[in-house]
N, C-alpha and C positions, 0 to 999 in steps of 0.2 A: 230360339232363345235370344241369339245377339238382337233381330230385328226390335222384338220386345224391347231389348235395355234399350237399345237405342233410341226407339221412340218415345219410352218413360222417360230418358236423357233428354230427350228432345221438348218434350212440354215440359218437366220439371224448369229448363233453364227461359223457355218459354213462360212460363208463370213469374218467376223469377226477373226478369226484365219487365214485365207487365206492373210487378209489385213496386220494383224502384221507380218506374218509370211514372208511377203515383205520387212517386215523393219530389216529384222535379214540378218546378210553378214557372213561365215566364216570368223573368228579371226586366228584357229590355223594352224596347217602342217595336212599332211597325207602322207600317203607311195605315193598313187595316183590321178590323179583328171578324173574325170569322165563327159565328157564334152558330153550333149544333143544333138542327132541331130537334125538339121534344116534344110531346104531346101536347095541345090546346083544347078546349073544351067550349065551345061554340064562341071563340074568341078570346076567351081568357087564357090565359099561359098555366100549366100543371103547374104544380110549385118545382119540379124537375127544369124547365123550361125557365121560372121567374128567376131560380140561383144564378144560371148561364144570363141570362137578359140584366139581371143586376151587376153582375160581373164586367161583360160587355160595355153596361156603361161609367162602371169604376174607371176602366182604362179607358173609356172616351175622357168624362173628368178630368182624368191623371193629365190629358194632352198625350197618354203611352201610344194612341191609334188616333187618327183624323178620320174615320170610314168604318163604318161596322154592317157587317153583310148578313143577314140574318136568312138561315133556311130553312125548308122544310116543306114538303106539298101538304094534300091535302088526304085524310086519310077515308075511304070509303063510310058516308052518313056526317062527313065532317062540313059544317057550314063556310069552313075558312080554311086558313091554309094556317101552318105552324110559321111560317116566314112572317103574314099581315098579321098571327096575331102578336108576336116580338117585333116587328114595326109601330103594331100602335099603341104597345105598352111602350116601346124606347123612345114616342116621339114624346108620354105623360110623365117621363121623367126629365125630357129635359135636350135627347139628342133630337137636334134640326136635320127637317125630311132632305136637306140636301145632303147630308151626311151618313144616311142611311139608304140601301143596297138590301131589295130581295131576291132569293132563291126559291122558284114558288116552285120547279119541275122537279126537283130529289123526291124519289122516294127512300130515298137508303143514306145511308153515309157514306158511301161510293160517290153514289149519284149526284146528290147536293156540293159535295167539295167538288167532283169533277167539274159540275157548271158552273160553280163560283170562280174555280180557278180560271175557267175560260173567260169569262166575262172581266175580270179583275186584271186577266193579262189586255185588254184591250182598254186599261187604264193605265198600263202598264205599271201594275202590283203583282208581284210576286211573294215579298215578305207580307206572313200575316203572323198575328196569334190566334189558337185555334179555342175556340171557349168550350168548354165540355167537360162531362162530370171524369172526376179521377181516374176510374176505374178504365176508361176509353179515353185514354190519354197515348199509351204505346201503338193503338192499333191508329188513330186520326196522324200520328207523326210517319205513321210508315204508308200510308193512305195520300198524305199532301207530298210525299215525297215524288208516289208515283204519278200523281194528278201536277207535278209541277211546280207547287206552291214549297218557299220555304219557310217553315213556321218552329214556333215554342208555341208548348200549349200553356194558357192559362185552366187550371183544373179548378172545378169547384166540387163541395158534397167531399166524400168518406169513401172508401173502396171495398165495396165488401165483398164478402168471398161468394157469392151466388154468381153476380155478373161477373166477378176476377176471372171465374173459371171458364164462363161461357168467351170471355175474351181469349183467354189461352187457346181456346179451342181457334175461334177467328183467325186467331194472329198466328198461328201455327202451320193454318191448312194457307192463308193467305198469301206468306213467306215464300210458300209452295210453291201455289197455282197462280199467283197473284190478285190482286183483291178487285179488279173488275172482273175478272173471271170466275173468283169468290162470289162475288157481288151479282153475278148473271145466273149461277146455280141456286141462286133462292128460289127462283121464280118468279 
């Protein structure tokens, strides 16, 4: 019985931190922003992918980031990567190829922050903001924490409770085991 409460206790507060963690947006600047990837379609960005890339380049605009890193590989039968195709939508709005940075080897969101952060300390950056939909807001801030980056997320999109849950889940076992270990057990 206590194991029970305790792990209801446990994801309940776990959901709970995931939900406000929805209601937090970056305020400040950072050297660069670090934009999620999301699915493309033989080069074109999902509209999942175009909210985060329009996002990305508000805070370019803003002067909030000088560098926006875009990830994402390439998904089996995929003609391109999820990185080149948020490079060649960001370069049509407006950010110059010099100020743009991809991630073509993530398959995961593990994987893509880990390389980014490595390649970004070799610019020496470590603040970023992290671009990504609401809902993956708590588990990217506890993720860049452990890949070394410090960041605020800017959130885009609505949080709803399909993926809320499936993130509880992540963010719970992740806490755990920690999230490249997480990240290794997908397969």
């Amino acid at each position: 019985g206590l194991v029970v409460l305790l792990t209801a206790l446990y994801l309940a507060s776990t959901f709970a931190d995931i939900w406000l963690a929805t209601r937090r947006t970056a305020e400040g600047a950072a050297p660069a922003a670090l934009v999620l990837g999301a699915a493309q379609y033989n080069g074109t960005p999902s509209p999942v992918l175009l909210r985060r890339l329009d996002e990305a380049a508000q805070l370019y605009e803003a002067e909030r980031v000088q560098l926006v890193v875009v990830t994402g590989g390439q998904q089996s039968g995929d003609t391109t990567t999820e990185a080149k195709a948020g490079y060649d939508y960001l370069r049509t709005v407006g950010v110059p190829d010099g100020d743009l940075r991809l991630e073509v080897q993530g398959d995961s969101t593990y994987t893509s922050m880990a390389a980014a952060a490595r390649f970004l300390r070799n610019e020496q950056i470590s603040d970023v903001i992290l671009v990504t939909d609401a809902y993956h807001t708590r588990r990217v801030e506890l993720i860049a924490e452990e890949v070394g980056l410090t960041a605020e997320v800017s959130a885009v999109g609505k949080a709803d409770l399909g993926p809320m849950v499936r993130e509880t889940i992540a963010v719970a076992v992740g806490r755990v085991v920690g999230f490249r270990r997480l990240d290794s057990l997908r397969g």
